[in-house]
Structures are given as structure tokens and as C-alpha cells.
PDB file of N, CA, C and O in Angstrom:
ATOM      1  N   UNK A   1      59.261  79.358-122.579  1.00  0.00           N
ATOM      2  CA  UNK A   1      58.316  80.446-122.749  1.00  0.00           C
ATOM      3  C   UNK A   1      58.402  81.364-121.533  1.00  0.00           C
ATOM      4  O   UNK A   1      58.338  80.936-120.381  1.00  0.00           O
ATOM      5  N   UNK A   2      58.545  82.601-121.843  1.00  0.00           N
ATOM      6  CA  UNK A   2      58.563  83.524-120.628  1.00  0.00           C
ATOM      7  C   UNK A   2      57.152  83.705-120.163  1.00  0.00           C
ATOM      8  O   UNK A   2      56.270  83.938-120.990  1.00  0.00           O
ATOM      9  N   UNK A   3      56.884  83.610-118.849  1.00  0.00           N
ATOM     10  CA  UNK A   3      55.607  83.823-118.888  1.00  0.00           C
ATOM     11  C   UNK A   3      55.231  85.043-118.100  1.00  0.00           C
ATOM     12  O   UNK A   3      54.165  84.843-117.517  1.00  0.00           O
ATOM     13  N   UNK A   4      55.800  86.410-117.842  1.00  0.00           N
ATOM     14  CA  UNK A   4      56.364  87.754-117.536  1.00  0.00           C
ATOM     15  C   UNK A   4      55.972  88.381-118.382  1.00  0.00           C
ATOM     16  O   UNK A   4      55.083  89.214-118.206  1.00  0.00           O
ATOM     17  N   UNK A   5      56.650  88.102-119.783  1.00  0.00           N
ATOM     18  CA  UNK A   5      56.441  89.205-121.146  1.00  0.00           C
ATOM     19  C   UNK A   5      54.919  89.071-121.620  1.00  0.00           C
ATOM     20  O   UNK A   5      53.942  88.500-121.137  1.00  0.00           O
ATOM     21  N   UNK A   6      55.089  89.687-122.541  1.00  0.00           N
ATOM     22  CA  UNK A   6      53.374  89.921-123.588  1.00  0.00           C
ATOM     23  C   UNK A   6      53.853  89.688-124.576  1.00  0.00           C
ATOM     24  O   UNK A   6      54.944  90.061-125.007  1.00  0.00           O
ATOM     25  N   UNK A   7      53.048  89.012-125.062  1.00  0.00           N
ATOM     26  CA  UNK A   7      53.203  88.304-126.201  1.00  0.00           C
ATOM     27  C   UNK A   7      53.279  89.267-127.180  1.00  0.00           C
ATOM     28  O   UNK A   7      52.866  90.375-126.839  1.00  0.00           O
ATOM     29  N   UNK A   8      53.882  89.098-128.819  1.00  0.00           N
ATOM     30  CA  UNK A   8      53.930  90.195-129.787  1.00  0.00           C
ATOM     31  C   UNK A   8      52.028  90.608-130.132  1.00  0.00           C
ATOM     32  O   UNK A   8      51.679  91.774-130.317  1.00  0.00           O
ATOM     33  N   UNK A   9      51.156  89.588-130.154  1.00  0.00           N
ATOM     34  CA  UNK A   9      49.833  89.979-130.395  1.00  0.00           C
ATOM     35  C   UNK A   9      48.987  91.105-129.372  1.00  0.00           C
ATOM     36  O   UNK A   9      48.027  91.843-129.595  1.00  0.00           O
ATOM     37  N   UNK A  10      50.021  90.803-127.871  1.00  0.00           N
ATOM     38  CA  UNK A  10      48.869  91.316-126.974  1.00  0.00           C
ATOM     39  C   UNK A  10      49.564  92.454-127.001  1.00  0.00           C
ATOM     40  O   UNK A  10      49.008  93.417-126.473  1.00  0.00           O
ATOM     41  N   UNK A  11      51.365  92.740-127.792  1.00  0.00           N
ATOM     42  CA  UNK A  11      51.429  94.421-127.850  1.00  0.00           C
ATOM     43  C   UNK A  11      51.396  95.409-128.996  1.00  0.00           C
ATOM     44  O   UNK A  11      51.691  96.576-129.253  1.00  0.00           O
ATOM     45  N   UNK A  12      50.625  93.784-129.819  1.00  0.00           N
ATOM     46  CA  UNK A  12      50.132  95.192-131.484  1.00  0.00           C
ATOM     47  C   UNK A  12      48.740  95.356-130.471  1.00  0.00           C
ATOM     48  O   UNK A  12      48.806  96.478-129.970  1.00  0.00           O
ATOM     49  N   UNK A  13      47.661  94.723-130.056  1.00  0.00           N
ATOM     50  CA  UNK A  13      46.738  95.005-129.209  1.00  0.00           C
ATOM     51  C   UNK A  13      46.830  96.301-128.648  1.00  0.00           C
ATOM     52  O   UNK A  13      46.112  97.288-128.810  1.00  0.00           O
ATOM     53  N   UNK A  14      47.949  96.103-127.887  1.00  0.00           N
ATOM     54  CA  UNK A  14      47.958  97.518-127.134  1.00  0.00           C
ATOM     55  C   UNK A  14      48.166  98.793-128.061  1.00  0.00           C
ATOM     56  O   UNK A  14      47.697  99.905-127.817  1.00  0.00           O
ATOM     57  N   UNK A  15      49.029  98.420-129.287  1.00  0.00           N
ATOM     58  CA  UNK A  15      49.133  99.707-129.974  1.00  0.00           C
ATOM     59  C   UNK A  15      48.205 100.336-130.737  1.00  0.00           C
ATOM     60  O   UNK A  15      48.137 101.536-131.005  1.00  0.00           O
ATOM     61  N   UNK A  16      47.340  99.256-131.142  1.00  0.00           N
ATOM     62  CA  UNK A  16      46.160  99.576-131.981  1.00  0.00           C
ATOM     63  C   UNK A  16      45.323 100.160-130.637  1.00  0.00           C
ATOM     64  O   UNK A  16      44.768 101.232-130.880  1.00  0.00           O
ATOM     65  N   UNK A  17      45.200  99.843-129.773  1.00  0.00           N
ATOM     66  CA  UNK A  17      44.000 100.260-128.633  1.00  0.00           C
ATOM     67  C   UNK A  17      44.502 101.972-128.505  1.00  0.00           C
ATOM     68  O   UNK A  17      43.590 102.784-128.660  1.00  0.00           O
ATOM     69  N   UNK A  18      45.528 102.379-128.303  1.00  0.00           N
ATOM     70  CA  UNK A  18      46.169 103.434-128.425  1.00  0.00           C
ATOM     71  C   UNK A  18      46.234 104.181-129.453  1.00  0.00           C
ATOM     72  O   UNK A  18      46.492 105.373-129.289  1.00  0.00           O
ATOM     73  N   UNK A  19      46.073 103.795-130.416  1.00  0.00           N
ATOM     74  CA  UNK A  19      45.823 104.645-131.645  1.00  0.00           C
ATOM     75  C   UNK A  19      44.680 104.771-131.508  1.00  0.00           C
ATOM     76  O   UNK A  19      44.321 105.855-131.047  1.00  0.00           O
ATOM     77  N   UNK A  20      43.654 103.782-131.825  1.00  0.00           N
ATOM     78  CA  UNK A  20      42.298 104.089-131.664  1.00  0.00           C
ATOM     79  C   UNK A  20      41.661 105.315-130.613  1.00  0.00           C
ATOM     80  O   UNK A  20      41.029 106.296-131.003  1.00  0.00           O
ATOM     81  N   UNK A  21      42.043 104.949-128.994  1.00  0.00           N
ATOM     82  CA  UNK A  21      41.891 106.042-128.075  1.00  0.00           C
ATOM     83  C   UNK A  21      42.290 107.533-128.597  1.00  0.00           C
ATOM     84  O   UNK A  21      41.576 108.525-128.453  1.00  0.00           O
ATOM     85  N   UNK A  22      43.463 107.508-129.181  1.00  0.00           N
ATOM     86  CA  UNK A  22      43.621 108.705-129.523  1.00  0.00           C
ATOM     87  C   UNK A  22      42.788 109.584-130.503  1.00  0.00           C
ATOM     88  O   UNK A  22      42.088 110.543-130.176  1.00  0.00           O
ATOM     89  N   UNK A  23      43.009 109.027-131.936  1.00  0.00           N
ATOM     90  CA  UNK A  23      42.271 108.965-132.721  1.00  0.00           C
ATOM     91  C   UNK A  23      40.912 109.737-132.556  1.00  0.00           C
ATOM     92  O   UNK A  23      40.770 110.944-132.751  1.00  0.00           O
ATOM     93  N   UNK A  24      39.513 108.472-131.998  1.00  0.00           N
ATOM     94  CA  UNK A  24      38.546 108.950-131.503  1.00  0.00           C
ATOM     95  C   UNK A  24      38.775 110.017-130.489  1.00  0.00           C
ATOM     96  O   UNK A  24      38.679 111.076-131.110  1.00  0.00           O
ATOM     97  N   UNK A  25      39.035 110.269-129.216  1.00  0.00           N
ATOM     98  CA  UNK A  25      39.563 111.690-128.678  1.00  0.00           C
ATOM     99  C   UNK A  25      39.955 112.643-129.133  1.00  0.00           C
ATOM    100  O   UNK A  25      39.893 113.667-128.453  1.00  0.00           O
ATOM    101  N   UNK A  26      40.484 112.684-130.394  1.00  0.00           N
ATOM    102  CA  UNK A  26      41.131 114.061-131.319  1.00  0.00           C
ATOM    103  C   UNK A  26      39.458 114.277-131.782  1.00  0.00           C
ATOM    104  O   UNK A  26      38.734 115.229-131.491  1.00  0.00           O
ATOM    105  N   UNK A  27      39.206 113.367-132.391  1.00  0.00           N
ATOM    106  CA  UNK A  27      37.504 113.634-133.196  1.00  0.00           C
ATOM    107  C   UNK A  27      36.718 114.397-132.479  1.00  0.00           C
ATOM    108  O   UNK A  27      36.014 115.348-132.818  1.00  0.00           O
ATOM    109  N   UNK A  28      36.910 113.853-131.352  1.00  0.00           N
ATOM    110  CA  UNK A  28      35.881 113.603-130.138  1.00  0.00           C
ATOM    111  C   UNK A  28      35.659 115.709-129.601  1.00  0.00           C
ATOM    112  O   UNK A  28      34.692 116.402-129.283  1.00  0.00           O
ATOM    113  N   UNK A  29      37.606 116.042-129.831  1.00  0.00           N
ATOM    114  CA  UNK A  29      37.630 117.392-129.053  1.00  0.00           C
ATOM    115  C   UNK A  29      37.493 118.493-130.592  1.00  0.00           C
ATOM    116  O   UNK A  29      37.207 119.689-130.531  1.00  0.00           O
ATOM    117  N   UNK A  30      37.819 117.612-132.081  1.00  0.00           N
ATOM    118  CA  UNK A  30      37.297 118.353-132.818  1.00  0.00           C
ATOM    119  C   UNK A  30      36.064 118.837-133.174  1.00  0.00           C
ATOM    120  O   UNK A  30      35.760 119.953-133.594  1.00  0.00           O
ATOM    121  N   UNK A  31      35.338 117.794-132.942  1.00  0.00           N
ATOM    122  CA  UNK A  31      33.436 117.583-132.752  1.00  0.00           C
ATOM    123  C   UNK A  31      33.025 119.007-131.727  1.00  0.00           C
ATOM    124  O   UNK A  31      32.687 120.149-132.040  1.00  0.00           O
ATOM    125  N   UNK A  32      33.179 118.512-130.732  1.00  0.00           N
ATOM    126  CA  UNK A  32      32.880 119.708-129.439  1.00  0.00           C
ATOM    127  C   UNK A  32      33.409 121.003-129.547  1.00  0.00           C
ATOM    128  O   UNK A  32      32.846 121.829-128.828  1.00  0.00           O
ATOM    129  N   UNK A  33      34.628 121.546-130.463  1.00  0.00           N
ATOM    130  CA  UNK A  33      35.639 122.530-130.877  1.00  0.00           C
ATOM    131  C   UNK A  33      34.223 123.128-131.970  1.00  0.00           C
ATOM    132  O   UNK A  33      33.636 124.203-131.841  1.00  0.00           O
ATOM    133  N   UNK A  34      34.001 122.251-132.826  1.00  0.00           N
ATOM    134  CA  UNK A  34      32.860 122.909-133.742  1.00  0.00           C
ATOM    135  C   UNK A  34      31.805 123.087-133.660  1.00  0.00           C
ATOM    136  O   UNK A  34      31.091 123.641-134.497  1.00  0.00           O
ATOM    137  N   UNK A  35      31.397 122.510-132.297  1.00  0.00           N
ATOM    138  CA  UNK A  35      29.867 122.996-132.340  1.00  0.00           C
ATOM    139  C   UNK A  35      30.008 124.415-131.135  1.00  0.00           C
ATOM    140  O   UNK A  35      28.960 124.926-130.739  1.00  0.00           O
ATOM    141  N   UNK A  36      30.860 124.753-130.821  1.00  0.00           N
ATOM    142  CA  UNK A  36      31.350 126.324-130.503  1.00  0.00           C
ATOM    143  C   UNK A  36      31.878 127.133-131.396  1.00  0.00           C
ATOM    144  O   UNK A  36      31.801 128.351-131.234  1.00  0.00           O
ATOM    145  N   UNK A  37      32.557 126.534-132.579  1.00  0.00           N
ATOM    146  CA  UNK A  37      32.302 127.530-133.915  1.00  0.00           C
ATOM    147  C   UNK A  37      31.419 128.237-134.267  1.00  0.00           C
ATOM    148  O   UNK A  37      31.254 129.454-134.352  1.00  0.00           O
ATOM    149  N   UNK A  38      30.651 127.060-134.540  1.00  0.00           N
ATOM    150  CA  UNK A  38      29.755 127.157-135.815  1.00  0.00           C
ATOM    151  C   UNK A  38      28.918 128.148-135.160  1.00  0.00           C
ATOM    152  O   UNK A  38      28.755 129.013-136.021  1.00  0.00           O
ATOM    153  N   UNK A  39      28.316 128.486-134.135  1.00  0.00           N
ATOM    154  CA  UNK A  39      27.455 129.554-133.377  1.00  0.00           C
ATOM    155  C   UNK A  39      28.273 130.657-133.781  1.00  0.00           C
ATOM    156  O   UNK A  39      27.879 131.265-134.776  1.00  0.00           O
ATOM    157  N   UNK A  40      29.517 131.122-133.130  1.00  0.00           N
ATOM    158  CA  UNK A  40      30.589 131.741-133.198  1.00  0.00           C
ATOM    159  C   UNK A  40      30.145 132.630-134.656  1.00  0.00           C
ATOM    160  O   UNK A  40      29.832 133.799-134.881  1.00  0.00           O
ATOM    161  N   UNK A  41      30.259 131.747-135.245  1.00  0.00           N
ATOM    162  CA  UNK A  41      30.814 131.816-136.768  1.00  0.00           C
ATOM    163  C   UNK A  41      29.491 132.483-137.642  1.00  0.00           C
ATOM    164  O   UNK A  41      29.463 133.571-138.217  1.00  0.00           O
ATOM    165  N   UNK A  42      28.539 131.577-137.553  1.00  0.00           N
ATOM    166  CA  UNK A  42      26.817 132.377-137.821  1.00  0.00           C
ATOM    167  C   UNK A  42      25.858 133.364-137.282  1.00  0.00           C
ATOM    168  O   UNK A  42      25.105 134.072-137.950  1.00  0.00           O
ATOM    169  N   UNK A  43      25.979 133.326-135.936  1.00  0.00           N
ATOM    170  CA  UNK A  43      25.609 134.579-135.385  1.00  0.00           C
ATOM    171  C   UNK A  43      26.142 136.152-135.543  1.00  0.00           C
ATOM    172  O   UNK A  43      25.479 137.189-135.517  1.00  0.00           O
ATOM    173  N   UNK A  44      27.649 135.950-135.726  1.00  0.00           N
ATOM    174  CA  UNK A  44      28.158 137.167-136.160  1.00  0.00           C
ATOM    175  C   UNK A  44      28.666 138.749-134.998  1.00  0.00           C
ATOM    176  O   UNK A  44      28.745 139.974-135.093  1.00  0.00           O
ATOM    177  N   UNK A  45      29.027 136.985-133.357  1.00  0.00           N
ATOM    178  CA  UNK A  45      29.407 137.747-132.297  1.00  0.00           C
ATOM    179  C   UNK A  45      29.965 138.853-132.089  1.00  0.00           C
ATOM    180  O   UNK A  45      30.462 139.164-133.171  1.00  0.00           O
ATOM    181  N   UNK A  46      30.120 139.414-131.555  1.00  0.00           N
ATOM    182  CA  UNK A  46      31.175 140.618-130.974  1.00  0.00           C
ATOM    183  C   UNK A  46      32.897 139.483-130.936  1.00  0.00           C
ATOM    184  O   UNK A  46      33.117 138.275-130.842  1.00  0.00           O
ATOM    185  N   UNK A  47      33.660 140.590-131.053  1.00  0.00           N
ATOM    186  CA  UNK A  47      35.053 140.299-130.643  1.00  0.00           C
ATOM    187  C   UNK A  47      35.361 139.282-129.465  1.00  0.00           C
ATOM    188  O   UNK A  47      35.951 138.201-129.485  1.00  0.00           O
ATOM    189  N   UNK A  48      34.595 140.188-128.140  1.00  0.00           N
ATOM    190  CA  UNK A  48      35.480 139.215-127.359  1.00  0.00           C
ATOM    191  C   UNK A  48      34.368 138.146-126.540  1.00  0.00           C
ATOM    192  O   UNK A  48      34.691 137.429-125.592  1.00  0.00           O
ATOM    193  N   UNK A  49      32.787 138.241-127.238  1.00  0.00           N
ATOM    194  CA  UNK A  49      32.000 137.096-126.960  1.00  0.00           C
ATOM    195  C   UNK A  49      32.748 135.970-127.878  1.00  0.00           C
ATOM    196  O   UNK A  49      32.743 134.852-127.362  1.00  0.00           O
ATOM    197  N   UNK A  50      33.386 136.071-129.142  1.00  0.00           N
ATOM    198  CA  UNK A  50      33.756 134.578-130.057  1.00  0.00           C
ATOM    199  C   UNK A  50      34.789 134.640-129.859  1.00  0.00           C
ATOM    200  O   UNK A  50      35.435 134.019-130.703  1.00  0.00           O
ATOM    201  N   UNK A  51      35.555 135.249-128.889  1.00  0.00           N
ATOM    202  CA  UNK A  51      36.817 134.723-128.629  1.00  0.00           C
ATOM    203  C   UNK A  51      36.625 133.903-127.450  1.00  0.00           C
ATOM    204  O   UNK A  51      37.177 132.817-127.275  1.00  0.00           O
ATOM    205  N   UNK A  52      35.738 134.523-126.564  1.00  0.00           N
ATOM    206  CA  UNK A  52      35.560 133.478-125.311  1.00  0.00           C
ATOM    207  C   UNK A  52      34.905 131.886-126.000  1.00  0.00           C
ATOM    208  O   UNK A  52      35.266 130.747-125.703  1.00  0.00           O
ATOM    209  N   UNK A  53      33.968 132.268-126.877  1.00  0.00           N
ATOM    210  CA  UNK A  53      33.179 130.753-126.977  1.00  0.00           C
ATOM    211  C   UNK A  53      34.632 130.193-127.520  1.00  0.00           C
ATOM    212  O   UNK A  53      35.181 129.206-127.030  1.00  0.00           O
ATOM    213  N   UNK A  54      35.130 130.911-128.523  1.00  0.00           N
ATOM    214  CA  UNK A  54      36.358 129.753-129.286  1.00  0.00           C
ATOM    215  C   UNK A  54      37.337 128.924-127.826  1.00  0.00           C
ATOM    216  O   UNK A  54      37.492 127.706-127.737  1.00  0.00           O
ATOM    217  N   UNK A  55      37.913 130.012-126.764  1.00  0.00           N
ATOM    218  CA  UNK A  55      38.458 129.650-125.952  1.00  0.00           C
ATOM    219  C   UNK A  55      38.007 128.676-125.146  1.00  0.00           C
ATOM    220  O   UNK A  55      38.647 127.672-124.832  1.00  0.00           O
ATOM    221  N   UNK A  56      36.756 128.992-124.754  1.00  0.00           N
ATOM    222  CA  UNK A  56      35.765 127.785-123.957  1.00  0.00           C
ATOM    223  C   UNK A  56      35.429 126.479-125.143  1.00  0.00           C
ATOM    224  O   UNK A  56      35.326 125.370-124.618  1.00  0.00           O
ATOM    225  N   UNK A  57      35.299 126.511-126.271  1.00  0.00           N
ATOM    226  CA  UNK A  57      35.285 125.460-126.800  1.00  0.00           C
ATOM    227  C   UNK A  57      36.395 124.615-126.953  1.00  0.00           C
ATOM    228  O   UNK A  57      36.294 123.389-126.945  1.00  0.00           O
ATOM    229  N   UNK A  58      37.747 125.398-127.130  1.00  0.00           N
ATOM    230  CA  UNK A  58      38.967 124.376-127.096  1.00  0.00           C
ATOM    231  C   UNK A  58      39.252 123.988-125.618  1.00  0.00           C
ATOM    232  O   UNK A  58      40.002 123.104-125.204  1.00  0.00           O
ATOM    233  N   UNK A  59      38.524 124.803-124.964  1.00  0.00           N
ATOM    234  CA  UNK A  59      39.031 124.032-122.907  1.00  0.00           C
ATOM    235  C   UNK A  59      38.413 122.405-123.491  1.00  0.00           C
ATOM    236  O   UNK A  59      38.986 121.369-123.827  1.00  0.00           O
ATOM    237  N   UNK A  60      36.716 122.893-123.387  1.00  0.00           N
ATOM    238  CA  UNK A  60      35.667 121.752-123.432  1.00  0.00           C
ATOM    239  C   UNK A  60      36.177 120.610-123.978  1.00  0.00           C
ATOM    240  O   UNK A  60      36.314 119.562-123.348  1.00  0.00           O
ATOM    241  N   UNK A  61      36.592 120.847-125.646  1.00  0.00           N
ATOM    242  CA  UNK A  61      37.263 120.037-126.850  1.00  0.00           C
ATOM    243  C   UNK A  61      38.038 119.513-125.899  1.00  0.00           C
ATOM    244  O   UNK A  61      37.522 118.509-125.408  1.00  0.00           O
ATOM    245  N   UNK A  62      38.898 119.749-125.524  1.00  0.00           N
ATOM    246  CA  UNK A  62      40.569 119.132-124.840  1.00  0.00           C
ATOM    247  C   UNK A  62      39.940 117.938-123.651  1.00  0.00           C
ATOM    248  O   UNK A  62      40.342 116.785-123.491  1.00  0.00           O
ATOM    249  N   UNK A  63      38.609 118.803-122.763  1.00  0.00           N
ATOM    250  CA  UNK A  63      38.935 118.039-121.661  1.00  0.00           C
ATOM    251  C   UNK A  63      38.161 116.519-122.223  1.00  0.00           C
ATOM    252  O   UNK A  63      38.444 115.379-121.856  1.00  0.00           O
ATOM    253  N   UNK A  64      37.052 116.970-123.276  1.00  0.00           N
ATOM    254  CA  UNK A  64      36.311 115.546-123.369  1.00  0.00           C
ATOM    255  C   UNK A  64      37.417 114.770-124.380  1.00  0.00           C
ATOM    256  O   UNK A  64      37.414 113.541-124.456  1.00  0.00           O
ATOM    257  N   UNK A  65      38.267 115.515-125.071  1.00  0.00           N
ATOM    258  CA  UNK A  65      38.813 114.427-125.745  1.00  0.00           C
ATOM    259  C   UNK A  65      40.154 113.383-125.186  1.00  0.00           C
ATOM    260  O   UNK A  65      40.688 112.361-125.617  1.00  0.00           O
ATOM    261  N   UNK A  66      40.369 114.409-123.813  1.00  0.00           N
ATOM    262  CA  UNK A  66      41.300 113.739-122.481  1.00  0.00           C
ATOM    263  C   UNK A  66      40.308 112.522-122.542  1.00  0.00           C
ATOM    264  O   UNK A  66      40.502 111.432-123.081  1.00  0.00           O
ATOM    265  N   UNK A  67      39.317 112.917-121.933  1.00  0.00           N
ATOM    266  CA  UNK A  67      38.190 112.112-121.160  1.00  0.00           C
ATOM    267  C   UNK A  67      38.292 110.547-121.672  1.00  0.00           C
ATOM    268  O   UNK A  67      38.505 109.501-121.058  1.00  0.00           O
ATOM    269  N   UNK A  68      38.021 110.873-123.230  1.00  0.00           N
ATOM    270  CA  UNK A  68      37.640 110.008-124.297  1.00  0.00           C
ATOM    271  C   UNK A  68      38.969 108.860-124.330  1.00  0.00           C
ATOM    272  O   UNK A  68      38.635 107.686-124.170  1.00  0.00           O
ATOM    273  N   UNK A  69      40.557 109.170-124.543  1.00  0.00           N
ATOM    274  CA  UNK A  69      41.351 108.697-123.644  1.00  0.00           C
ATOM    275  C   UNK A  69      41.307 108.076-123.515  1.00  0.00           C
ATOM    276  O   UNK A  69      41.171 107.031-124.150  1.00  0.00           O
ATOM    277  N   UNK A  70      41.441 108.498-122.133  1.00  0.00           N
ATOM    278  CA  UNK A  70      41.133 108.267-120.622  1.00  0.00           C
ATOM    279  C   UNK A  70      40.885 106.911-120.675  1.00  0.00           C
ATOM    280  O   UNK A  70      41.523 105.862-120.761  1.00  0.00           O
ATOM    281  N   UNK A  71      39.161 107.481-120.552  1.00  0.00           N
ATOM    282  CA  UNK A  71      38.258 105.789-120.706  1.00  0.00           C
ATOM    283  C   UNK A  71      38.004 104.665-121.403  1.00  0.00           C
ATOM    284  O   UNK A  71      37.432 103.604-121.151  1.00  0.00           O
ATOM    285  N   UNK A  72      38.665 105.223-122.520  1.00  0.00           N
ATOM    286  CA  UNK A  72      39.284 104.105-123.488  1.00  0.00           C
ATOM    287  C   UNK A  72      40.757 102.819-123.646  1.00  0.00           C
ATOM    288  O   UNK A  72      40.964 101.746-124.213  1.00  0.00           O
ATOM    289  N   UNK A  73      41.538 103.847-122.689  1.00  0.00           N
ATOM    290  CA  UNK A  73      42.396 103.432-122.135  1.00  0.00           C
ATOM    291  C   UNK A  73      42.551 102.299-120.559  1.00  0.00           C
ATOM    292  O   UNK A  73      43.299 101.396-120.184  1.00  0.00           O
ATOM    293  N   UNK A  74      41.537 102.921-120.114  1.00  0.00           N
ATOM    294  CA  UNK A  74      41.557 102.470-118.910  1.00  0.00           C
ATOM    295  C   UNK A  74      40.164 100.955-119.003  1.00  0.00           C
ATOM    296  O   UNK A  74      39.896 100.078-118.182  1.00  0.00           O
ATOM    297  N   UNK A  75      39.769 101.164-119.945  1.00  0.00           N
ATOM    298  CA  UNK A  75      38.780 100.213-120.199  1.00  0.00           C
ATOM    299  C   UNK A  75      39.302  98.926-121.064  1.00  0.00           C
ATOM    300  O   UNK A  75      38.778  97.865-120.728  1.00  0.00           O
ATOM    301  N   UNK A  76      40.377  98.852-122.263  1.00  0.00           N
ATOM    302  CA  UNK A  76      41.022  98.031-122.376  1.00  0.00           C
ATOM    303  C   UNK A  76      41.764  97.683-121.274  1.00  0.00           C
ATOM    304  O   UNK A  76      41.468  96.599-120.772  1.00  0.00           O
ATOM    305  N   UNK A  77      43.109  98.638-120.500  1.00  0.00           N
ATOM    306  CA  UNK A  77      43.774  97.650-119.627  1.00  0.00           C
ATOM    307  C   UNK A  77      42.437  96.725-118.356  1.00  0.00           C
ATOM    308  O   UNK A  77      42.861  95.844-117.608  1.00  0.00           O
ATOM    309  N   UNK A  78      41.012  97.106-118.341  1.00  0.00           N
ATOM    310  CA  UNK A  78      40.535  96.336-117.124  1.00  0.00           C
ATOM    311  C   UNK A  78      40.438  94.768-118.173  1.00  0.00           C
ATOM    312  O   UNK A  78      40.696  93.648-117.731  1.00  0.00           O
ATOM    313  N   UNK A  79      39.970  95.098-119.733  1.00  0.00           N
ATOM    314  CA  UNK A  79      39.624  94.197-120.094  1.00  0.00           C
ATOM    315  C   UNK A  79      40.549  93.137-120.121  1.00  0.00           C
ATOM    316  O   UNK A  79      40.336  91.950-119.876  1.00  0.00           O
ATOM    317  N   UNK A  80      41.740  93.767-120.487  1.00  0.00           N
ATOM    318  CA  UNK A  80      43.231  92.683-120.928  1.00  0.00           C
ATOM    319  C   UNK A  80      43.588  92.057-119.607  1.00  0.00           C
ATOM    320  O   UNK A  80      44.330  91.075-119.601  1.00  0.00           O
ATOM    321  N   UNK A  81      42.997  92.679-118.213  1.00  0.00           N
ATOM    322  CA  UNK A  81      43.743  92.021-116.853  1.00  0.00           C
ATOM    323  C   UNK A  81      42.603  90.750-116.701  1.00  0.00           C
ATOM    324  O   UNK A  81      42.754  89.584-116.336  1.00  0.00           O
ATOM    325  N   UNK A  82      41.667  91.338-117.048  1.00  0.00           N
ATOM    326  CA  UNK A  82      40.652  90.231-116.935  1.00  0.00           C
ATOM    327  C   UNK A  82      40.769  89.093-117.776  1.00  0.00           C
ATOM    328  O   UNK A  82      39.964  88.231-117.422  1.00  0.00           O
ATOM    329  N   UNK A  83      41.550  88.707-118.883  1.00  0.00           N
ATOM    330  CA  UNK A  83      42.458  87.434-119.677  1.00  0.00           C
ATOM    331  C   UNK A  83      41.744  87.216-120.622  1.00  0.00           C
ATOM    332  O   UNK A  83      41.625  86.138-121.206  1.00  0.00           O
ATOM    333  N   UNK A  84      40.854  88.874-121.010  1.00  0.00           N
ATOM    334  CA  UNK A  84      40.631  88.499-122.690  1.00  0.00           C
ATOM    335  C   UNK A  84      41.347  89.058-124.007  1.00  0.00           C
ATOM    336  O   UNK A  84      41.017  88.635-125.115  1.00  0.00           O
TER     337      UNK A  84
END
């Protein structure tokens, strides 16, 4: 037994943890992307006020759905070092 490698379970683990992170993070920056629409979109802004909210909503979108990631990522590998 190598005891170096990861086992085939602990690297569907990892792939599913990775899909998942992603996944939720896409949601996460589509969620935040639309609630700068939807204002956008019903109020009936000027030109370059709903171009800024759209622009500031896809920054926002991007960085929380980095974020989301991120901490999803970094929160399985503490869990997996810790030998669960």
C-alpha cells in the first residue's frame, strides 16, 4: 500500500468538493449579478447609471462568487488534513 498517494475515494472527494465550490459560487455571483438587475431593470435608470450598477454588480457577483470558492475550498482541504 502506498501510503503517499490518495486513495481513489479521497480524489472523487476532492472532485465532487470542487464541483460543488464552483457550482455554489457561480449561483452565488449569479444571485448578487441580479439583485443589481432587477433595480436596474424596474426603475427605468438613465444609460450610464444601469450601466454602472450592471458593471458594479458583475465586479460584486465575481468577487463573492471568488469568495464562495475560496472558502469552500480552503475549508475542505483544513477538513481532509485534519483525517476526516
Amino acid at each position: 500500500m502506498d501510503m503517499g498517494r490518495e486513495s481513489r475515494w479521497e480524489k472523487d472527494a476532492m472532485t465532487v468538493e470542487i464541483v460543488f465550490a464552483f457550482v455554489t459560487g457561480t449561483l452565488l455571483a449569479a444571485a448578487v449579478f441580479a439583485v443589481a438587475l432587477i433595480p436596474a431593470l424596474l426603475l427605468g435608470v438613465s444609460e450610464p447609471t444601469g450601466k454602472a450598477m450592471l458593471v458594479g454588480g458583475a465586479l460584486v457577483g465575481a468577487a463573492a462568487g471568488i469568495r464562495r470558492l475560496v472558502s469552500v475550498l480552503l475549508r475542505f482541504d483544513a477538513h481532509r488534513r485534519q483525517g476526516h
